[in-house]
C-alpha positions in Angstrom: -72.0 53.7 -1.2 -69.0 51.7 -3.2 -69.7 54.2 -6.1 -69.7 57.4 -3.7 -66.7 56.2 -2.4 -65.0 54.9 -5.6 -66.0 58.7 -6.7 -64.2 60.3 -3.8 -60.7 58.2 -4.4 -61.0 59.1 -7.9 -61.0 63.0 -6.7 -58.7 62.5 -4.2 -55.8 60.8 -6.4 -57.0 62.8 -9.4 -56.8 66.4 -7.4 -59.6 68.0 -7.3 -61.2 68.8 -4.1 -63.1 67.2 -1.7 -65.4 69.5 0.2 -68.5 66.7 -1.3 -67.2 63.9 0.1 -67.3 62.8 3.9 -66.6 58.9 4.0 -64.3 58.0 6.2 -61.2 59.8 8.5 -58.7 58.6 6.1 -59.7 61.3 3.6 -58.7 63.6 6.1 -59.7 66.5 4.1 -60.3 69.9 4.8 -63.6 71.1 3.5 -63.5 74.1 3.9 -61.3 74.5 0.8 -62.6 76.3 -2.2 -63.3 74.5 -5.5 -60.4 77.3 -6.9 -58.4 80.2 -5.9 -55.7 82.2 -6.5 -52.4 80.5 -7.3 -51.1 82.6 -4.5 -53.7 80.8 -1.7 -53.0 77.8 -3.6 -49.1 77.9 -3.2 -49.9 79.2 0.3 -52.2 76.1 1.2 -49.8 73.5 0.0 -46.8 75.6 2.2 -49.1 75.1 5.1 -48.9 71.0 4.4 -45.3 71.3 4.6 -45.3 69.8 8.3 -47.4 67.2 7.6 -44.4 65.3 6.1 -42.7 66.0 9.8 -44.9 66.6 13.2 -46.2 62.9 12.9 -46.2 60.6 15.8 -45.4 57.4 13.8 -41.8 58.8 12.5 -41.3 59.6 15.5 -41.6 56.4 17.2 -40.4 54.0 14.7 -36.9 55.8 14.7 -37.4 55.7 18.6 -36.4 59.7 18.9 -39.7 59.3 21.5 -41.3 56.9 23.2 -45.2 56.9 24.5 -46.0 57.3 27.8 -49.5 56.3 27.9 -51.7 54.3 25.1 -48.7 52.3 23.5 -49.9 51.0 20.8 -48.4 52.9 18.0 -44.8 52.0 19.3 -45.9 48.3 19.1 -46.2 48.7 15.4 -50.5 47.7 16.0 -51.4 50.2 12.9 -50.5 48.8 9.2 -52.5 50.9 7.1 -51.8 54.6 6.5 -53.6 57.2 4.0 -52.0 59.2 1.6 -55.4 60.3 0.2 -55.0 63.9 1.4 -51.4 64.6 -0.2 -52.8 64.2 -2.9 -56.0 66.0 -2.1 -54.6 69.6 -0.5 -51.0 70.1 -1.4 -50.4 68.1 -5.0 -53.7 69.1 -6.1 -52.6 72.7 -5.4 -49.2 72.4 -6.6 -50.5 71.2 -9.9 -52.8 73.8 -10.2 -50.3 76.2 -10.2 -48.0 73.8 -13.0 -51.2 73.3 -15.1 -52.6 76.8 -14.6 -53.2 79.2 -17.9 -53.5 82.1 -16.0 -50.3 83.0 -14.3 -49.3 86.2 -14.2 -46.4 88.2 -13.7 -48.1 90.1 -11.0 -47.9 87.5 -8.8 -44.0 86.9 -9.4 -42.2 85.3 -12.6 -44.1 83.0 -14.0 -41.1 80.8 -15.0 -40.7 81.2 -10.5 -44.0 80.4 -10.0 -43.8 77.0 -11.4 -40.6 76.6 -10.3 -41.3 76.8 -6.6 -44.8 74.7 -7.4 -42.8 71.9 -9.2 -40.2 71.3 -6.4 -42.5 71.3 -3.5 -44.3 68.9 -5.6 -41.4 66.4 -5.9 -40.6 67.0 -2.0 -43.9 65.4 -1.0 -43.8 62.7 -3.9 -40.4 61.5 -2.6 -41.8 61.5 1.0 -45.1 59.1 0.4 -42.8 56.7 -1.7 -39.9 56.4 0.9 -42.7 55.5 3.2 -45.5 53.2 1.2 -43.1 52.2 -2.1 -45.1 52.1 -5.3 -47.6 54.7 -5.3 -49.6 56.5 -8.3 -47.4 59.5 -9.9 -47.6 59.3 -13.5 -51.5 58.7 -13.9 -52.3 60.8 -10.6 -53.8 64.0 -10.3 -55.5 63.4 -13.6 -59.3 63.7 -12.1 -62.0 61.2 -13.5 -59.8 60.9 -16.9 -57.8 58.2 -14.6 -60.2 56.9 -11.9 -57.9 54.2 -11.2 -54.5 55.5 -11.7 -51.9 52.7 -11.6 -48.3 52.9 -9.3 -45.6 53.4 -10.5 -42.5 51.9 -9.6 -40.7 53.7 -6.9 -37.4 53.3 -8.8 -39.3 55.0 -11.8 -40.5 57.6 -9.4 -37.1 58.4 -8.2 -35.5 58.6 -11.6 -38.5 61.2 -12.4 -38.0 63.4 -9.4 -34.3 63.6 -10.5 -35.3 65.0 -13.6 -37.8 67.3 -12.3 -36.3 69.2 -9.2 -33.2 69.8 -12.1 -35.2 71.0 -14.7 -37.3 73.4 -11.6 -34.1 74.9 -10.4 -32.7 75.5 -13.6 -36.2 77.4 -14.3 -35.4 79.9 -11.9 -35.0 83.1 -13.3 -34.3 86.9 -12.4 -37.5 87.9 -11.7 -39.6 88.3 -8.5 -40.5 85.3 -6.4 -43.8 83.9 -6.2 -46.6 85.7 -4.3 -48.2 83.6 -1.7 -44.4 81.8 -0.5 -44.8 81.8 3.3 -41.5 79.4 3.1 -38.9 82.0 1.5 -40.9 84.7 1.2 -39.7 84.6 -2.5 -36.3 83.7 -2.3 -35.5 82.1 -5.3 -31.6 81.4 -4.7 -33.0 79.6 -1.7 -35.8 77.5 -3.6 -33.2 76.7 -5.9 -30.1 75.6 -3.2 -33.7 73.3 -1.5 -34.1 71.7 -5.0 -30.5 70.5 -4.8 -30.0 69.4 -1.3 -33.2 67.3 -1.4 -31.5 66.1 -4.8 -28.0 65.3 -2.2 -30.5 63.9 -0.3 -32.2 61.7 -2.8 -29.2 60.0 -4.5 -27.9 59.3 -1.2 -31.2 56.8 -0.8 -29.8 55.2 -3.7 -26.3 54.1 -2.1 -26.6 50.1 -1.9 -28.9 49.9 -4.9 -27.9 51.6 -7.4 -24.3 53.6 -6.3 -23.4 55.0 -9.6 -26.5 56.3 -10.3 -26.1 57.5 -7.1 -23.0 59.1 -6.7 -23.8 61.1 -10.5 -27.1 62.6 -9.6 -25.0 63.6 -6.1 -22.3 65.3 -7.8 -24.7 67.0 -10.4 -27.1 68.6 -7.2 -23.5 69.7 -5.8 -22.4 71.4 -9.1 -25.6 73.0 -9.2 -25.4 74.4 -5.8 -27.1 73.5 -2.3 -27.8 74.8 0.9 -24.5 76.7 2.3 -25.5 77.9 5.7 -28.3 77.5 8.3 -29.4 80.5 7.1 -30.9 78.5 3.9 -32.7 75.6 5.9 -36.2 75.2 5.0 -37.8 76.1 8.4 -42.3 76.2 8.5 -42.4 78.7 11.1 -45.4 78.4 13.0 -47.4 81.2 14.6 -48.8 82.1 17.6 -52.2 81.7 16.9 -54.8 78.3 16.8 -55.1 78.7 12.7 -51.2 77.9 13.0 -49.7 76.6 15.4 -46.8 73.8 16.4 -49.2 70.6 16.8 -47.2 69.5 19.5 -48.4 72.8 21.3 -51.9 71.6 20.6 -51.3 67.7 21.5 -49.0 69.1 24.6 -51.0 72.2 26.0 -54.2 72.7 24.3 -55.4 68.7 24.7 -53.6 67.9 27.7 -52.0 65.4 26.6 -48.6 64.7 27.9 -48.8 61.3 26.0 -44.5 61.7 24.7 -41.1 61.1 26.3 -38.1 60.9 24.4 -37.0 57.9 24.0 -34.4 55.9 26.5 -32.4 54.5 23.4 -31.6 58.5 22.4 -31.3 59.9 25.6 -28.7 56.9 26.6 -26.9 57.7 23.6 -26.6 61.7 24.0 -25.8 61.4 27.6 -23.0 58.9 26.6 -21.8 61.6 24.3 -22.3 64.6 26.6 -24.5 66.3 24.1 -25.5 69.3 24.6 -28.6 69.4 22.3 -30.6 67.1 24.3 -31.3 70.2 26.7 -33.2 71.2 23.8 -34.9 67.8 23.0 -36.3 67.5 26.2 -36.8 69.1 29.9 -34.8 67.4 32.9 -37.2 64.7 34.4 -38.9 66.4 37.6 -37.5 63.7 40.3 -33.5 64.7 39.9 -33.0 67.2 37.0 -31.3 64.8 35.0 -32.2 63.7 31.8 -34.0 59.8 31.6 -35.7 58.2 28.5 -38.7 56.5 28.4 -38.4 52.8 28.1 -39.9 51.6 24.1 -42.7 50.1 23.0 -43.7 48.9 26.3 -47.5 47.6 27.3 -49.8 50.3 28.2 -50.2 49.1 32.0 -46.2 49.2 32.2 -45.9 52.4 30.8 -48.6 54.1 33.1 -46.9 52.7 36.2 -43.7 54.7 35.3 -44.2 58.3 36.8 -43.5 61.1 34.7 -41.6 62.0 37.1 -39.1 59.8 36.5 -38.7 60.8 32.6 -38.2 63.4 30.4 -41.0 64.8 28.2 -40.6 66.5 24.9 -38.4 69.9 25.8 -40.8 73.1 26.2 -39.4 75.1 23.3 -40.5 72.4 20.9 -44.1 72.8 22.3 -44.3 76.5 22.0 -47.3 77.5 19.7 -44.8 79.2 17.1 -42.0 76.5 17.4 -40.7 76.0 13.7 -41.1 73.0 11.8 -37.4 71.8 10.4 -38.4 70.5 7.0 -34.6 69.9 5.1 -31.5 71.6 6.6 -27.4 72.2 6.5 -26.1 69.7 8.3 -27.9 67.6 6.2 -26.1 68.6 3.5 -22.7 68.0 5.5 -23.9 64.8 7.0 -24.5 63.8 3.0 -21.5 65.3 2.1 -19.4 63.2 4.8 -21.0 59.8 3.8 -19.8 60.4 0.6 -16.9 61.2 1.0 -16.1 57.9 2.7 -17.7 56.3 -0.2 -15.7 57.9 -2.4 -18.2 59.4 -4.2 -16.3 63.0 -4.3 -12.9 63.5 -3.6 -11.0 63.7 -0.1 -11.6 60.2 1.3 -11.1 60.0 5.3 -9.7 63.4 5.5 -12.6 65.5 3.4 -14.9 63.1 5.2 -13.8 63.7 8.8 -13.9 67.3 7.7 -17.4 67.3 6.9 -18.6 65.2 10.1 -17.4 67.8 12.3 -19.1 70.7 10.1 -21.8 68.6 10.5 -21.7 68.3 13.9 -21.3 71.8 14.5 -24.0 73.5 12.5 -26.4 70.5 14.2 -26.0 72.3 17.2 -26.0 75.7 16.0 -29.0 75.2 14.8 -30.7 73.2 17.6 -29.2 76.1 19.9 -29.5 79.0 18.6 -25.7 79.7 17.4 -24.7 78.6 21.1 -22.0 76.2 21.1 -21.7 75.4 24.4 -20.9 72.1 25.2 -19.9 71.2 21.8 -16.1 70.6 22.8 -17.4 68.3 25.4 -19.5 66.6 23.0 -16.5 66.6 19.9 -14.0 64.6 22.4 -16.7 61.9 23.7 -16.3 58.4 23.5 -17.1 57.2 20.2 -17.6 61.0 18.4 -13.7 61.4 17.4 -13.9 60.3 13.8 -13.1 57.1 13.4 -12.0 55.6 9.7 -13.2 52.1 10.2 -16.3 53.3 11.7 -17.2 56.4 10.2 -20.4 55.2 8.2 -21.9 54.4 11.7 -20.8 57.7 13.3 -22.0 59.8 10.5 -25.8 57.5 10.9 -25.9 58.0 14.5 -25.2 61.9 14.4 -27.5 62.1 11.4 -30.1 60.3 13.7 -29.4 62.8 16.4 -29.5 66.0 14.5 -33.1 64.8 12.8 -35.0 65.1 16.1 -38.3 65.1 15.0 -38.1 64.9 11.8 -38.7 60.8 12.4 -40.0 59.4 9.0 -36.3 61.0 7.4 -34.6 59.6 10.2 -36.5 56.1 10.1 -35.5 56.5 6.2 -32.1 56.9 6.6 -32.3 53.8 9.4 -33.6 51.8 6.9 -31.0 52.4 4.6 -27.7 52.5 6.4 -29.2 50.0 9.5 -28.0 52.7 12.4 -28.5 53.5 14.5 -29.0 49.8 16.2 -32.3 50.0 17.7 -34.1 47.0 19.1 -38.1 46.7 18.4 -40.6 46.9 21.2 -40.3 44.6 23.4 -44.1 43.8 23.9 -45.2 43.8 20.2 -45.5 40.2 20.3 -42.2 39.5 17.5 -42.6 41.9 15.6 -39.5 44.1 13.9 -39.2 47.4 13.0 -41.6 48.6 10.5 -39.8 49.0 7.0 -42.8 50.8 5.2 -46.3 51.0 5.8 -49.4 50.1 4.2 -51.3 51.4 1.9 -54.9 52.8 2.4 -57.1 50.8 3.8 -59.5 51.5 0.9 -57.2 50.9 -1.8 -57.9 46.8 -1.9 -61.7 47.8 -2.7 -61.3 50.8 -4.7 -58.5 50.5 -6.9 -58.3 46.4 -6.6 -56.4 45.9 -10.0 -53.5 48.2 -9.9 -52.8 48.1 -6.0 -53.1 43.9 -6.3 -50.1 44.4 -9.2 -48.3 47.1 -7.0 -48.0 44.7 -3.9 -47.2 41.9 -5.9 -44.5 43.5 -8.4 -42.9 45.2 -5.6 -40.0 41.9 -4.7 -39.2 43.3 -1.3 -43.3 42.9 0.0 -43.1 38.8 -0.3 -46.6 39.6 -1.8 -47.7 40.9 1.2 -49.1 44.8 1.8 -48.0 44.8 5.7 -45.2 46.8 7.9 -42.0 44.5 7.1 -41.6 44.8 2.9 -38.7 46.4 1.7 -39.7 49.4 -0.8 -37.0 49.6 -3.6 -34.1 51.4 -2.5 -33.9 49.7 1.2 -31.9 46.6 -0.2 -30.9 44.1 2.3 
């Protein structure tokens, strides 16, 4: 069973598919896949992946933008280990397909666009699974039973790779017709290249308190090169209404029954300090008054399920339509990035480019959230605490940030970890425990791949040698 399963890992890490192997549920792979396609189902597939990286529960809760209202234990930080077996299974063993493929035609879109597009969705879900597990096998994966037991790499090595890929993709780009199969831009390539940069913004950012100068030059270089200029560019995964494709939280919500998520009191105590209009959006009025009441955190499961639903307010109805989209990167990300660094002084205008760029920022948030309608938003701009502040702008920039990434928990949990706001305090009934910094790696990986994962945890300074919830991964320097 050992070499079945040693087999498996070797498939799953080395990208090729899985429809032979059924060991465990953290495979998680769909085998229904076939062995090869077209590189236009095989761009289309690892599209489809996209929300993966986003309509997760665990994000979610750690960055407390929800809370659970029954079964608790995932906001009590119970789970440690987390597979990343099918990233690289479905959407990197597709994505390198496409990079590796000999058969790209011209038919299908420029090939120079083909690989293009294929390389930076790549380097999107690379930079996800290591901001969440650290270390993780890049250079050796993907490589089939060449490299059964593909070492990590270093996350700072990782990062300094994805730099140099998403600049050499965009600069790729080319005149010709977009890829065939690109359910994301439907082959625009000035889009895929303006995503290539902001996720670049978006990446150097990360680097802020460990390594600023690198920082602030692979910022300015993404900005030269052009990112996303209007909401019009976001990169939305628009769902559809039908069960092949639909919002998960439309499955979880209406199609299970299971009414199981509340946002959270620590965010709805914040946006009704602030007047904000947006959380009208986030979630419906509780039933008892109309107003809108959080869920208390990481409660016990008997407390929780002696609160009455009436008394809080679930996830808003929109965001559990079948088609509701899937925000994967967006504009006022790109401001919000843009104002941080400003106030670091990492491009020019200090408080007064900075204070510019919060308000953008602030503005296109709920544009986006509400479809173009700005109501409220004065209300919200003159609150206590929203009025930019100089010698408290880093804060006020993290707790819009937080705000505007509804749902989008593990980029908001990232950007937590990094600038420590918003304050949030752990669950209360969690027995101690704080605020998960990372998570585990697969549960398999101490049996399967024993040598290199042993030297990951214990090279990685930030674990204290331990492959548990609370290690720092590179980048999140105390």
């Amino acid at each position: 069973m050992k070499k079945l399963i040693k087999s498996c890992l070797a498939l799953a890490i080395g990208g090729l598919t899985l429809g032979a192997c059924s060991i465990s549920d953290d495979m998680n792979v769909n085998p229904n896949l076939p062995k090869e396609g077209s590189n236009a189902f095989l761009l289309t597939y690892a599209i489809q992946q996209t929300p993966n990286m986003v309509e997760t529960i665990y994000g979610n809760l750690y960055i407390q933008h929800w809370s659970e209202k029954i079964y608790t234990d995932a906001s009590r930080y119970t789970n440690i280990n987390f597979s990343n077996y099918s990233f690289y299974a479905d959407p990197l063993m597709n994505l390198q397909s496409i990079i590796e493929a000999k058969n790209l035609s011209d038919e299908d879109g420029s090939v120079a666009n083909q690989v293009a597009v294929a390389r930076i969705l790549r380097a999107i879900f690379y930079w996800h699974m290591t901001d969440r597990w650290g270390d993780i096998p890049y250079t050796n994966a993907l490589k089939g039973q060449r490299v059964p037991d593909p070492a990590y790499d270093t996350q700072q090595a990782i990062y300094a790779d994805l730099f140099k890929e998403l600049k050499a993709a965009q600069a790729q780009i080319d005149a010709g017709k977009g890829p065939t199969g690109d359910i994301l831009y439907n082959g625009n390539m000035t889009k895929w290249k303006h995503l290539a940069n902001t996720v670049r913004m978006l990446m150097a950012l990360r680097l802020s308190k460990i390594d600023a100068q690198t920082g602030a030059t692979e910022f300015n270089a993404a900005i030269a090169d052009g990112a996303f200029a209007n909401n019009a560019e976001n990169a939305v995964y628009k769902h559809l209404p039908d069960a092949n494709n639909q919002n998960n939280w439309y499955y979880v919500f209406i199609v299970q029954k299971r009414r199981w998520y509340a946002i959270s009191e620590a965010l709805a105590n914040y946006m009704n300090s602030t007047n904000d209009p947006r959380i009208k959006v986030f979630a419906d009025p509780r039933a008892a008054d109309g107003k809108y009441a959080g869920m208390p955190y990481g409660v016990d499961g008997a407390v929780a399920g002696n609160i009455p639903e009436s008394q809080v307010s679930m996830l808003g109805a929109s965001l559990r339509a079948q088609d509701a989209p899937t925000n994967l990167v967006t504009f006022p990300q790109v401001l919000f990035a843009m104002a941080e660094a400003a106030k670091l002084g990492w491009i020019n205008g200090g408080d007064a480019s900075a204070a510019n760029y919060y308000k953008q920022a602030i503005e296109q948030s709920v544009r986006q959230w509400r479809n173009n309608d700005t109501t409220g938003l004065g209300a919200l701009m003159t609150a206590p605490g929203v009025p930019y502040d100089p010698a408290n702008a880093v804060k006020q920039i993290a707790y819009q940030r937080w705000v505007h990434l509804y749902m989008n928990g593990y980029e908001a949990w990232a950007e937590w970890r990094r600038t420590g706001f918003p304050v949030l305090t752990p669950a209360p009934d969690n027995n101690n425990l704080p605020i998960p910094r990372r998570q585990g790696y697969p549960v398999l990986e101490p049996a399967l791949n024993e040598k290199n994962y042993k030297d990951a945890v214990q090279r990685q300074t930030g674990f204290n040698g331990k492959d548990d919830l609370n290690g720092r991964v590179w980048w999140d320097k105390q």
